[in-house]
Each structure stands twice: as structure tokens, then as C-alpha cells.
C-alpha positions as CSV (number, residue, x, y, z in Angstrom):
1,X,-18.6,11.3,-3.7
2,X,-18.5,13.3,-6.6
3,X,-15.6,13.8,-8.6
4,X,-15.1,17.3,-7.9
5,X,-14.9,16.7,-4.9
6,X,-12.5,13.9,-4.7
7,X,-10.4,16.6,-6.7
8,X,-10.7,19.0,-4.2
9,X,-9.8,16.6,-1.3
10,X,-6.5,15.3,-3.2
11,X,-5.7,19.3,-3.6
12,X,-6.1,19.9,0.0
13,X,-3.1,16.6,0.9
14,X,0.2,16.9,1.7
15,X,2.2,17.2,-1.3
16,X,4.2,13.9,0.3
17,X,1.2,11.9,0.7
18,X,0.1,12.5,-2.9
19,X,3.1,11.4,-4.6
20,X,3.5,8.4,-2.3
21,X,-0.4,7.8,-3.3
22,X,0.7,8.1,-6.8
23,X,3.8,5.7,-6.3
24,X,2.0,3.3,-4.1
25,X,-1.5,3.5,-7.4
26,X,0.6,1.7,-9.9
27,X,2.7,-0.7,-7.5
28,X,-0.3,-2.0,-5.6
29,X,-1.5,-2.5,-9.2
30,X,2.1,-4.4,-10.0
31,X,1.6,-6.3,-6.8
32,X,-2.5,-7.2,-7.3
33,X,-1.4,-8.4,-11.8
34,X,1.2,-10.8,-9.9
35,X,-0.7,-12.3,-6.9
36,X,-2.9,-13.2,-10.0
37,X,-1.1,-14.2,-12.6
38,X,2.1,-15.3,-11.1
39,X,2.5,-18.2,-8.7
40,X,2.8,-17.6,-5.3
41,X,6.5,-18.7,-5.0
42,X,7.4,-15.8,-6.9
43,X,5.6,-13.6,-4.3
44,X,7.4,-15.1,-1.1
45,X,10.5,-13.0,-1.8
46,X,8.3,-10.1,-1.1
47,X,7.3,-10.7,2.0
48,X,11.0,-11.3,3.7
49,X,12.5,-13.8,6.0
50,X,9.4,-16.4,8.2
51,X,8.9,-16.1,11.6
52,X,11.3,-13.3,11.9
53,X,9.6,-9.9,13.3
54,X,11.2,-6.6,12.8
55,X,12.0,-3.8,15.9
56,X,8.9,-2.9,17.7
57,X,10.3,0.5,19.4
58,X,9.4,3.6,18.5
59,X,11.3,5.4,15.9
60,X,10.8,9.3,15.2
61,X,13.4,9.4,12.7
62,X,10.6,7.6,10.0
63,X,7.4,7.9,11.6
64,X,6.5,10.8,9.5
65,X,7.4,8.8,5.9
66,X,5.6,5.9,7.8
67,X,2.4,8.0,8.6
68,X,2.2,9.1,5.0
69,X,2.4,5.3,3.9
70,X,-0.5,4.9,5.7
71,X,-2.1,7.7,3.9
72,X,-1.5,6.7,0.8
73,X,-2.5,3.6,1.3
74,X,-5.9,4.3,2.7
75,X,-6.3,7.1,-0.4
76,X,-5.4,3.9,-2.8
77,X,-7.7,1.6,-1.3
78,X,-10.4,4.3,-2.2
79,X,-9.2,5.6,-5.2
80,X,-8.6,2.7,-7.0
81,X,-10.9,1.0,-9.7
82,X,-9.7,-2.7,-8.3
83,X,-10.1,-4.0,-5.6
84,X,-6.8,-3.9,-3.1
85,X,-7.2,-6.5,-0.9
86,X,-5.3,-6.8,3.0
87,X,-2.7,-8.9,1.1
88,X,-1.9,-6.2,-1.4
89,X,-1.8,-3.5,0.6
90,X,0.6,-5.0,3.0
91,X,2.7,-5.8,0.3
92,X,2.5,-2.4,-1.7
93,X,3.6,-0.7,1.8
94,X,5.9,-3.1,2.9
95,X,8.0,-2.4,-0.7
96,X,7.7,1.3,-0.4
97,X,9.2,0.6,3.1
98,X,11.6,-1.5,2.1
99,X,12.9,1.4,-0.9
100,X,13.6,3.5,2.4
101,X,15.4,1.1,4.4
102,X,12.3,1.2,7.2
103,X,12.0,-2.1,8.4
104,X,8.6,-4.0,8.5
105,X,6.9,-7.1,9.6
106,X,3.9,-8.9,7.3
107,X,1.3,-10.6,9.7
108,X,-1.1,-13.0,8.2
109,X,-3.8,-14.4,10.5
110,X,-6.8,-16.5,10.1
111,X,-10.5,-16.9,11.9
112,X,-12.3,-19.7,12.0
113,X,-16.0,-18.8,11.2
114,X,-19.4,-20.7,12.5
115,X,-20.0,-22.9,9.5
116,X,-16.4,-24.3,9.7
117,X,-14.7,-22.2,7.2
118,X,-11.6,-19.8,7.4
119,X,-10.9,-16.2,6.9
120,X,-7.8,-14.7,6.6
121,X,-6.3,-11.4,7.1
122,X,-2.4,-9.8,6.8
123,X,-1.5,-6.2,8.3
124,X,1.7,-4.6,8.0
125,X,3.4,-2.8,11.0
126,X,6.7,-1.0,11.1
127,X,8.1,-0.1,14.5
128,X,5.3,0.8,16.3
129,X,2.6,1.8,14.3
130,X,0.2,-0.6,12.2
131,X,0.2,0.7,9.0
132,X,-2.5,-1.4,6.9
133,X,-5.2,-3.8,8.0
134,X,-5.5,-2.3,11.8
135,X,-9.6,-2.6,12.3
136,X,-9.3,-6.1,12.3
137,X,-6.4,-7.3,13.1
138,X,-7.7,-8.1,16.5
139,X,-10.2,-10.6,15.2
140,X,-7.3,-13.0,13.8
141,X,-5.1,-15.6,15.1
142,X,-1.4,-14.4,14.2
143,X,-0.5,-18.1,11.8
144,X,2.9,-16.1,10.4
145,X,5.1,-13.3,9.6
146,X,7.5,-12.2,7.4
147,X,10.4,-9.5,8.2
């Protein structure tokens, strides 16, 4: 994809979903420097209380904001020069979320593959939508969440 054209799709978003993509650029950046560099203790915090799952019912208040979370978060796993992982993009949603008050449930799963090894995987969902990792969520085995 060329970079006019890139241009010209970010022109042509909501004006909503482009400063959400802009806010949710430099904090899954934030999140990706500390999953590196810092240890994972520090992280927990982020992800909210175990085994505790937020409301599952449908809310029409936020599912417009939630939507465009989504957005952005698919336009920042594109747009992007590092990689953003399942991991970080659950995070980076979950704390643009939580800066809203939208409550929001971190799912991390694993699959055992042929040769003995393990994948895993975390999605975000809030209320009723799944807002990252949805394609394969289906192939994991929920191990945890986080509220």
C-alpha cells in the first residue's frame, strides 16, 4: 500500500477513530517499551483483578466509543513500525477503556500444538463485543482473566 494511499484512507475515518488511533499509537508503544523492559509484576496492575469477568450485557450507551476502540486498534496494528502483539493490544484497549470508565475483561488462552509446545493468545472484550484478538480466540483454551 502506497503511502498516498494510506493518507487518503486515514482522511476518509471518522474524526473519532483517528484521534483514538493517535492516542492508542503512542500508548501501545508505552505498553510494548514496558512488557520489554520492565518486569512483568509491574504489568499485572494493568490487567485488573484474576478470575474476575466484567458484565457481559449489551450496553448502547458505549458501544459506539467501544467500536471505535476497535478501529483504532486494528488501524495501529497496521500502521505501526513495531510489531503489536495480542498482548499489547489488549492492554492498550483495555487502558483507553479504563480512561472512560467502560468496563473490560483480558482473556489469555493457550494451545497446545503437535510437537508438544504452547501458544498463547489474550483478547479483550467489553460488554458484548470482542474488541481485539477475535479470529482466534476460538482456537485457545481460556487459562485466565483479568477485570
Amino acid at each position: 500500500m502506497s503511502l498516498y494511499t494510506k493518507l487518503q484512507s486515514f482522511t476518509r475515518t471518522d474524526r473519532e477513530v483517528k484521534y483514538l488511533f493517535l492516542k492508542a499509537y503512542f500508548l501501545s508503544a508505552i505498553v510494548k517499551f514496558t512488557l520489554v523492559f520492565l518486569p512483568f509484576k509491574k504489568i499485572m496492575n494493568w490487567q485488573g483483578i484474576a478470575n474476575v469477568e466484567s458484565p457481559m450485557h449489551p450496553d448502547q450507551d458505549s458501544l459506539r466509543y467501544r467500536k471505535s476502540i476497535q478501529s483504532a486498534i486494528r488501524l495501529c496494528d497496521i500502521y505501526t513500525c513495531w510489531k503489536t502483539e495480542c498482548y499489547t493490544q489488549a492492554l492498550t484497549a483495555k487502558i483507553l477503556l479504563k480512561r472512560k470508565g467502560i468496563p473490560s475483561t483480558v482473556y489469555i488462552g493457550f494451545q497446545k500444538n503437535d510437537d508438544g509446545t504452547y501458544k498463547g493468545h489474550a483478547w479483550l472484550r467489553s460488554y458484548d463485543i470482542i474488541i481485539t484478538g477475535s479470529l482466534e480466540k476460538d482456537f485457545f483454551t481460556v487459562h485466565t482473566f483479568y477485570s
